[in-house]
C-alpha positions as CSV (number, residue, x, y, z in Angstrom):
1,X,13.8,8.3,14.0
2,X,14.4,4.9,15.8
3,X,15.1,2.3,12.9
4,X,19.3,2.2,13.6
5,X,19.1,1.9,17.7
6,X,20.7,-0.9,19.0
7,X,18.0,-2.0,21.2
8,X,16.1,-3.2,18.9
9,X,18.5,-5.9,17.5
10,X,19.6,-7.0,21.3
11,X,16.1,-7.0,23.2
12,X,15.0,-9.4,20.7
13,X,18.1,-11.4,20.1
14,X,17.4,-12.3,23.5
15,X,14.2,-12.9,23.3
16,X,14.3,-15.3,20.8
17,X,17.5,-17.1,21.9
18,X,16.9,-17.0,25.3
19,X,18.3,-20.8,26.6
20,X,21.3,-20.3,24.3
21,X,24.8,-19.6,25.0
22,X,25.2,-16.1,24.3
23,X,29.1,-15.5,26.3
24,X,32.0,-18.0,27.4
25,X,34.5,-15.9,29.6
26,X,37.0,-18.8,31.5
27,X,35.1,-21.2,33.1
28,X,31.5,-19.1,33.2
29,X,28.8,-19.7,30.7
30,X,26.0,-17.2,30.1
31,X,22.8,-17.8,28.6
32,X,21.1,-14.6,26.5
33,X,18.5,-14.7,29.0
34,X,21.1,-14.3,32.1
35,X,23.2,-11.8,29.5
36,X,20.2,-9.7,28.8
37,X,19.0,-9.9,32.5
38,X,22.6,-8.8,33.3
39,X,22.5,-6.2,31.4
40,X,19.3,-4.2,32.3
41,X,20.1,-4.3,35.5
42,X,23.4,-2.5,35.1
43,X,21.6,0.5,32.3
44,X,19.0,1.0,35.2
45,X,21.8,1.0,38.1
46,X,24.4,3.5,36.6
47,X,21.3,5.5,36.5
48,X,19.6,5.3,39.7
49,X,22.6,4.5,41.7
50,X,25.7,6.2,40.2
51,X,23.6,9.0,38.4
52,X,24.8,8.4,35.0
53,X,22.1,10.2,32.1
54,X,21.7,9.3,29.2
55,X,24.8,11.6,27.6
56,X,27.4,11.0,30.4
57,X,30.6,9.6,29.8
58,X,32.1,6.5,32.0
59,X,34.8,4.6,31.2
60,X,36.3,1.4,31.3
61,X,39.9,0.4,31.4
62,X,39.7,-3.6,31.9
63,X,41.5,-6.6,30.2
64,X,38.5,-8.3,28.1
65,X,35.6,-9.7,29.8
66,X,31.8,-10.7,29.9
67,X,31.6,-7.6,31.8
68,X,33.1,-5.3,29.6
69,X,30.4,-6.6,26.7
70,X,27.8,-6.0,29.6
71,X,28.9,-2.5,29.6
72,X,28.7,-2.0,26.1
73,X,25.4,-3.5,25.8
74,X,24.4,-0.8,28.6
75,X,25.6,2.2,27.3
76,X,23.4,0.8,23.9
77,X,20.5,0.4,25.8
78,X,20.6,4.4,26.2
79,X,23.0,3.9,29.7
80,X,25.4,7.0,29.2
81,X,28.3,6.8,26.6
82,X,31.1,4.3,26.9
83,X,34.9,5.5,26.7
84,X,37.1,2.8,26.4
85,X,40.7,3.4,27.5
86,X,43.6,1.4,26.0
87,X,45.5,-0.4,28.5
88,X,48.7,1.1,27.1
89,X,47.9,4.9,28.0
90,X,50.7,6.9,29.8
91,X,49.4,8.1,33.5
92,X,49.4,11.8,31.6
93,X,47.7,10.9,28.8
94,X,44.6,8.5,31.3
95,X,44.4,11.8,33.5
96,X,43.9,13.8,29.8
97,X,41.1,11.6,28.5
98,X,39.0,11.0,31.8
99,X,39.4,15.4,32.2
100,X,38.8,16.1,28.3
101,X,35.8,13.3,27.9
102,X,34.2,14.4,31.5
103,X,34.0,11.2,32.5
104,X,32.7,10.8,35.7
105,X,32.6,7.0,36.4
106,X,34.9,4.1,36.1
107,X,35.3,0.6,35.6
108,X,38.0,-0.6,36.3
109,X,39.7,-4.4,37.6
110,X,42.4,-5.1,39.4
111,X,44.8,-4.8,37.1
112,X,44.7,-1.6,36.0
113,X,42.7,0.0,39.2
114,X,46.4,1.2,40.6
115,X,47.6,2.9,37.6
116,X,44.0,4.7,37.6
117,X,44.6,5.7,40.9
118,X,48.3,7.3,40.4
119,X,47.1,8.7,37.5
120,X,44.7,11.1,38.9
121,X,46.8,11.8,41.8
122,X,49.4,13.1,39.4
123,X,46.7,15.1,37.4
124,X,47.4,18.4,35.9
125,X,43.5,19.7,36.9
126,X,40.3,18.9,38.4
127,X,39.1,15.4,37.9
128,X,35.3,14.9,36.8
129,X,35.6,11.7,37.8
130,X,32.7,10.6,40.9
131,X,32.9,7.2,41.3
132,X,35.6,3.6,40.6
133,X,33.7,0.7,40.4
134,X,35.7,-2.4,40.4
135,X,35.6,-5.4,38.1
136,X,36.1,-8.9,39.8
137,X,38.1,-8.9,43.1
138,X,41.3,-7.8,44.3
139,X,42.3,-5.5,46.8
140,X,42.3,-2.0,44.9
141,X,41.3,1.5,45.2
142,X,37.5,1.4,44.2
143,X,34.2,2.8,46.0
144,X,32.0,0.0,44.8
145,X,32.3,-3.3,43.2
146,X,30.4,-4.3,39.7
147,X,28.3,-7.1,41.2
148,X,27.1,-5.2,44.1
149,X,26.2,-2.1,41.6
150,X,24.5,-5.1,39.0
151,X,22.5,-6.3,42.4
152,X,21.2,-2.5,42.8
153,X,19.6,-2.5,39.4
154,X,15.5,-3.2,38.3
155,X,15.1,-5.2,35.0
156,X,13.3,-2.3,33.9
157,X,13.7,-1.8,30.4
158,X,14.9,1.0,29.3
159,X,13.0,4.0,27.4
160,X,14.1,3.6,23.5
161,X,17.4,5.8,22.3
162,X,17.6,7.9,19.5
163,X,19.3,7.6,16.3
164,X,21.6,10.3,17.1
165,X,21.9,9.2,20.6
166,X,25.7,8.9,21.5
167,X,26.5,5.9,22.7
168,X,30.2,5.5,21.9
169,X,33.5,7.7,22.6
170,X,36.9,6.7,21.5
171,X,40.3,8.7,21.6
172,X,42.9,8.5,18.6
173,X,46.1,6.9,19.6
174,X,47.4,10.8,20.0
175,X,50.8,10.2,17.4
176,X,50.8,13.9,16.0
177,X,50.0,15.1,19.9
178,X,47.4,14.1,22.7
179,X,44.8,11.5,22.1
180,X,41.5,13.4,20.4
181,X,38.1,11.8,21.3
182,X,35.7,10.2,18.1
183,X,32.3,10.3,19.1
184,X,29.6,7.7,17.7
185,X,25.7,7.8,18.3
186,X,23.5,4.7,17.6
187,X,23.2,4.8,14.2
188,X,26.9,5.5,13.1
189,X,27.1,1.8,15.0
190,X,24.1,0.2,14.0
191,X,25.0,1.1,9.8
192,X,28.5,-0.3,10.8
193,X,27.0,-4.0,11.6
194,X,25.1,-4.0,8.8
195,X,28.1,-3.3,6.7
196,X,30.0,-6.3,8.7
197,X,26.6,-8.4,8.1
198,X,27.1,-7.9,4.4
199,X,30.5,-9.5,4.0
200,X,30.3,-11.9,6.6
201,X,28.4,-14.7,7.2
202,X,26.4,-15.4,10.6
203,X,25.3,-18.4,11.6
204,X,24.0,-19.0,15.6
205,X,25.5,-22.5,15.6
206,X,29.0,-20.6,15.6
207,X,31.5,-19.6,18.1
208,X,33.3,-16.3,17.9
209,X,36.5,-15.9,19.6
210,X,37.3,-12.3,20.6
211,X,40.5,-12.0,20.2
212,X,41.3,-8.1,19.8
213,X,41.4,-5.6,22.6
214,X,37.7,-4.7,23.9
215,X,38.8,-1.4,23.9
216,X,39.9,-0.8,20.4
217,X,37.8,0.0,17.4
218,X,38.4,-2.7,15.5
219,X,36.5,-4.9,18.6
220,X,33.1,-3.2,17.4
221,X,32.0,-5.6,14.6
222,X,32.3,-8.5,18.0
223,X,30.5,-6.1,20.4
224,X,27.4,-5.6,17.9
């Protein structure tokens, strides 16, 4: 079945809203049009350029952005599977998530781009990890930087996910030992924003402000 993919809430939320503000991020603006656009071009480039399939992991350990909802919106649009890592995470437990997930791409700004870096030098194994694409500016380890992958990218949309497509992986804060991965598909997601939709009010005229961590759970009801 296709009636709880993500797709077909966003293609036509941007359709129909297309002149309208969809993200404010600092001083940049982004219609839904220039949002969607965005966004299609990065599910076809981590596809044709970094080799990313439908079920692969790649993660993403930046402060929050208009990017980081870019990527989200990707890995909905059937782009691979996002694994958000909290900014917190111990070197040990990073290299532990990026080996157990088998993630093999990462986004990552400048921030946090060094302790990525030490953290797989001081790995305990093989690291699946292929390629660090970097967020912004700044003069980091990375092989390639986001607006040069986005550039790469057709506006071809997508072929249609599944209902029990994954599309989301997030690990536990590890209290009782390491960090242990929760994986979501499309419609786990999709019945979640209906459940937010039923006790809270929408109305287009409205600005949200994200404040939570883009990386933590409780961020999904913003990202949907």
């Amino acid at each position: 079945m296709k009636e709880l993919v993500y797709s077909r809430l966003l293609l036509p939320a941007i359709g129909a809203n297309a002149d309208s503000i969809a993200t404010i991020d600092g001083a940049t603006q982004r219609t839904y049009a220039e949002h969607g656009e965005r966004v299609l071009r990065l599910a076809n480039a981590l596809r044709t350029e970094l080799g990313v399939e439908r079920s692969d992991r790649f993660a993403l350990m930046a402060t929050n952005s208009s990017q980081y909802l870019e990527l989200y919106h990707a890995a909905f649009l059937g782009a691979g599977v996002v694994n958000p890592l909290n900014l917190r995470l111990a070197g040990k437990e990073l290299d532990y998530i990026i080996r157990d997930s088998g993630t093999e791409v990462a986004f990552v700004d400048a921030m946090f781009a060094e302790h990525l870096q030490r953290a797989l030098a001081e790995s305990d194994g093989d690291s699946p990890l292929r390629h660090v694409v970097l967020i912004g500016d700044g003069d980091v380890p990375h092989d390639v930087k986001y607006d040069d992958l986005l550039a790469a990218g057709s506006t071809d949309v997508p072929d249609e996910p599944e209902e029990d497509d994954p599309v989301v992986l997030m690990y536990t804060g590890g209290t009782t030992g390491l960090p242990k991965g929760v994986l979501l598909d499309q419609r786990a997601e999709m019945l979640n924003l209906y459940h937010v939709a039923a006790v809270q009010s929408f109305d287009p005229s409205q600005v949200y402000l994200h404040q939570t961590p883009l990386f933590h759970a409780a961020s999904m009801a913003g990202v949907l």
